[in-house]
N, C-alpha and C positions, 0 to 999 in steps of 0.2 A: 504494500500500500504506500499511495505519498506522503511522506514524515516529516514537519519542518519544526525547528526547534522553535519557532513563535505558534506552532498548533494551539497548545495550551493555555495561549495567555487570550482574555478577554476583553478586545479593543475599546476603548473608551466611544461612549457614545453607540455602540454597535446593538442591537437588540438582542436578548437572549436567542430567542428563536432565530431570526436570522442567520447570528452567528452558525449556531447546532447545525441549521440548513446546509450552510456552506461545506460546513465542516462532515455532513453526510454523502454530499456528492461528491466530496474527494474521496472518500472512501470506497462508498460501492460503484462508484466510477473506475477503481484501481482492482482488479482481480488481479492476482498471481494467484495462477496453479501448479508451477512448480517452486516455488517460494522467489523468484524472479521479482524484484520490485524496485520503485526510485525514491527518492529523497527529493524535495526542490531543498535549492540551495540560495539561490541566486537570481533578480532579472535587473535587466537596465534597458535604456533606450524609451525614448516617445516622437512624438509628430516634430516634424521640424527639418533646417538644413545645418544646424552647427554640427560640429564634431560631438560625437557619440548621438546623435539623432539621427533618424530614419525617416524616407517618405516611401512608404511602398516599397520595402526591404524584399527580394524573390531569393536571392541566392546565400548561401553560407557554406564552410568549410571549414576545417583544422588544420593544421601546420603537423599534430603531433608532436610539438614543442612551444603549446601552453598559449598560440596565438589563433584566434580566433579571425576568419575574413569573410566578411558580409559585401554581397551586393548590393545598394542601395539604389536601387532601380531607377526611382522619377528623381533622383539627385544627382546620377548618373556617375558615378562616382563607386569605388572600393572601399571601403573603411578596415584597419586591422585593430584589434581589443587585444590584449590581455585575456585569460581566462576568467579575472575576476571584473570582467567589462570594461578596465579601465582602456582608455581613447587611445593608441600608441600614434597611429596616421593614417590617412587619406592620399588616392590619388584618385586621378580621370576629373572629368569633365564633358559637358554635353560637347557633341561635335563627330564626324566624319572621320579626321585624323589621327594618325598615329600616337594613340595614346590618349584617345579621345572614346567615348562610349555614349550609344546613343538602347539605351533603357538596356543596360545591363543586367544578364537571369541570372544567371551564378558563375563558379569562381572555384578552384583547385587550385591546392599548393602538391609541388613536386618534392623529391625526397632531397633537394639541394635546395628547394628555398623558392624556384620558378613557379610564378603566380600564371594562372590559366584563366581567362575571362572571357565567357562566351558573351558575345558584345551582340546581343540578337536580331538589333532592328539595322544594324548596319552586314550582317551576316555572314559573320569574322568569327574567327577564334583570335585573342589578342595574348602574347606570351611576353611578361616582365620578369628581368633578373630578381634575386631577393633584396636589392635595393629599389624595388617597385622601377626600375626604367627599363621603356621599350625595347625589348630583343626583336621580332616579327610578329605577322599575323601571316592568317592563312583564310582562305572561304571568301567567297563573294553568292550574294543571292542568287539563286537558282536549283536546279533537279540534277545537274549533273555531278559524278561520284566527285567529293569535296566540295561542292556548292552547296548551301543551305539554305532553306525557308521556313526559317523560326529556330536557330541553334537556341533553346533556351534551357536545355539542360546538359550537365556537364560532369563527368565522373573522371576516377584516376585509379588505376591499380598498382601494386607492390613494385611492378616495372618501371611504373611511370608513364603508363600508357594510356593518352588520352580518350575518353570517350563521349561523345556529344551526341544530345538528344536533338535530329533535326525534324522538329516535330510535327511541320505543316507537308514535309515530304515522306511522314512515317516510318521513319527509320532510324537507326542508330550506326551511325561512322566513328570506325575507329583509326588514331593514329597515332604516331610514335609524338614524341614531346618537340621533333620537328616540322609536323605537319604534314606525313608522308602516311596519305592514307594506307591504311594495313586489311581495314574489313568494314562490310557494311552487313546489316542485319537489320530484316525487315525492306519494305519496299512500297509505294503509292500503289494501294488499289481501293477498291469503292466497299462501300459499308458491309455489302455482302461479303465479299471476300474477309472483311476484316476478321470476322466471326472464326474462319480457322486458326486453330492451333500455329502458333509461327510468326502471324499477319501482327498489324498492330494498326490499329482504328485513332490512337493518338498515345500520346507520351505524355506523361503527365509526371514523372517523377523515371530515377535514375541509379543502379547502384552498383558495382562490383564487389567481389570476395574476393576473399588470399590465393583463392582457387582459381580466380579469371572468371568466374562465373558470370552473368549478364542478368540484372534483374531491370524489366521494363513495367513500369506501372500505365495501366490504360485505366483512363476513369471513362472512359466511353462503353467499353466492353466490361468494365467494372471487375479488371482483372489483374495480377500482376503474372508476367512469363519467366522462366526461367529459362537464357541460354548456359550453352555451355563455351568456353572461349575463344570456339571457331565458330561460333553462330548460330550452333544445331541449336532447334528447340529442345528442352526437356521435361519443364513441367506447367501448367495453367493453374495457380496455386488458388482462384477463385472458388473453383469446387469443393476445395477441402478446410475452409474456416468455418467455424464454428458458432461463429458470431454474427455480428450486422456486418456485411462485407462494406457495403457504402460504396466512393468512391474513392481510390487509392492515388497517394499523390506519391510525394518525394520521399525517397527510403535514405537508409542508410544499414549497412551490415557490420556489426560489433565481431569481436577478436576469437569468439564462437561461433563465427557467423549464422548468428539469429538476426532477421531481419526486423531492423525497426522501421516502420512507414508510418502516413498520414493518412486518417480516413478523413476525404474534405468534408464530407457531410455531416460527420459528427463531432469535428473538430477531439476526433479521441486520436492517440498514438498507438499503434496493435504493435506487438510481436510475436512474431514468427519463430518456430524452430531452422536447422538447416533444411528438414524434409516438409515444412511449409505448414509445420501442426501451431496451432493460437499457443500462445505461452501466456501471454499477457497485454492491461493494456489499463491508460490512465489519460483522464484529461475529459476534456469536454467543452462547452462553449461558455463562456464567461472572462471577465477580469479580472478575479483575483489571482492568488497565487496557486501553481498546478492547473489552471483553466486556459484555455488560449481564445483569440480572437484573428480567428482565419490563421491557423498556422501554415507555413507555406511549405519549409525548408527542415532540414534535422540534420545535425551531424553528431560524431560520437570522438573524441580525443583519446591519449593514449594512457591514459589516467579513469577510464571507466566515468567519465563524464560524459553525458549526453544535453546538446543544447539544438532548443526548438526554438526556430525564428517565425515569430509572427507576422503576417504581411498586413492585416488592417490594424491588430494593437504596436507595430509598431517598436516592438523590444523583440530582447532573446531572453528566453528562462534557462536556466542550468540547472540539471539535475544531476546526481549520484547514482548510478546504476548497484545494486543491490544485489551480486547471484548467490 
């Protein structure tokens, strides 16, 4: 269940009952069945364009060395935090140009520090040193293999191998951390087709394992697929939850690879085992703390921290993963 060391304490002004309320729906909002559970720890972030503020935040990431990097979409711009949210620096700006970002989705760091910005409306991959300055990009809009229309999801695996959700052309292209496309999986076909095992109706979320594995979330088909790291299909993991499936956004895969995702509908977080059975899940819609307001994004750091970026509330919450 969610445990936060101010649970206990009875807010001034707060109504009894109100409080209990709240404080019930974190609860049986939070099942573990196998004693799997989070902690909130932490949020920061609200409406605005200064440092440490958000407008319409879509993308986030870890470094795995304790640094947090958000896409800040309608500010156009990267922001990196601290784990414990504090501001470290910003770059980009609205614009065309190298080094410029026009409604930035999300954002990977490489195992040397190389920031990865899928820069969507200009439809680009954009690649910065770990001093955030322009190395290349790659992609221009269109259907053809490395052209995009809609990169707005973006993953990394153990390699370094980039993978990008291009999501208006239904597919996912893979490539090396220089732009040299390697694989594509999935392909434009019409609704009906979508329906088979393989197809993909849209992208709505994005993840790999230590395995190479490929997970694609489709909120159309209300499904998430499992590739394997040459593109075969392997599993359609909609069939076998246990729960309100909803519909599934932006995942992320922890260091047992249990998948954690977003059900947009219900604003809850589900987890997954590796074979795709419910473990757990926590959240729901609201403002306080452990509740989110339209979460978009999730990443998990190397410290067993998991942090959910909100896109209408405007912050990130950190929790403490529990196994």
């Amino acid at each position: 269940m969610i445990r936060s060391d101010r649970q206990n304490e009875m807010p001034k002004g707060v109504d009894f009952l109100k409080w209990f309320a709240i404080l019930t729906v974190l609860i049986i909002s939070s099942i573990s069945l196998l004693g799997l559970s989070v902690t909130f720890e932490k949020s920061w972030g609200s409406q605005g364009n200064k440092d440490g503020q958000f407008s319409d935040p879509q993308g986030l990431a870890s470094d795995g060395k304790d640094f947090i990097y958000v896409a800040d979409t309608l500010n156009h711009r990267i922001q990196v935090f601290d784990s414990t949210g504090k501001h470290q620096m910003s770059f980009g700006r609205f614009g065309s140009e190298r080094g410029e970002f026009l409604f930035p989705h999300d954002v990977v760091v490489d195992s040397k520090g190389s920031i990865y910005v899928a820069d969507s409306q200009n439809g680009r991959v954009q690649k910065f040193d770990n001093e955030n300055k322009f190395v290349k990009s790659w992609g221009s809009k269109g259907a053809e293999p490395g052209q995009f229309d809609g990169p707005m999801y973006i993953a990394i695996d153990g390699a370094d191998t980039i993978y990008v959700g291009d999501a208006f052309n239904q597919r996912v292209q893979v490539f090396d951390g220089e732009g040299t496309l390697l694989l594509t999986v999935g392909a434009k076909v019409n609704m009906f087709e979508a329906m088979n095992p393989g197809n993909l109706a849209s992208i709505s979320g994005l993840s790999v394992d230590s395995n190479g594995n490929i997970y694609v979330s489709d909120d159309i088909m209300r499904r998430i697929q499992k590739f394997d790291s040459q593109g075969n299909y392997i599993s359609n993991w909609a069939s076998t939850y246990e729960g309100n499936w909803g519909q599934p956004g932006e995942s992320v895969v922890d260091r047992f690879g249990n998948l954690f995702f977003i059900n947009k509908m219900t604003s809850m977080i589900l987890v997954l085992d590796p074979d795709g059975n419910f473990l757990f899940e926590w959240g729901g819609v609201g403002t306080t703390s452990g509740l989110f307001t339209k979460p978009f994004n999730i990443c998990v750091d190397g410290k067993d921290n998991v942090f959910v970026l909100e896109q209408l509330g405007n912050r990130i919450q950190r929790f403490k993963i529990n196994y």
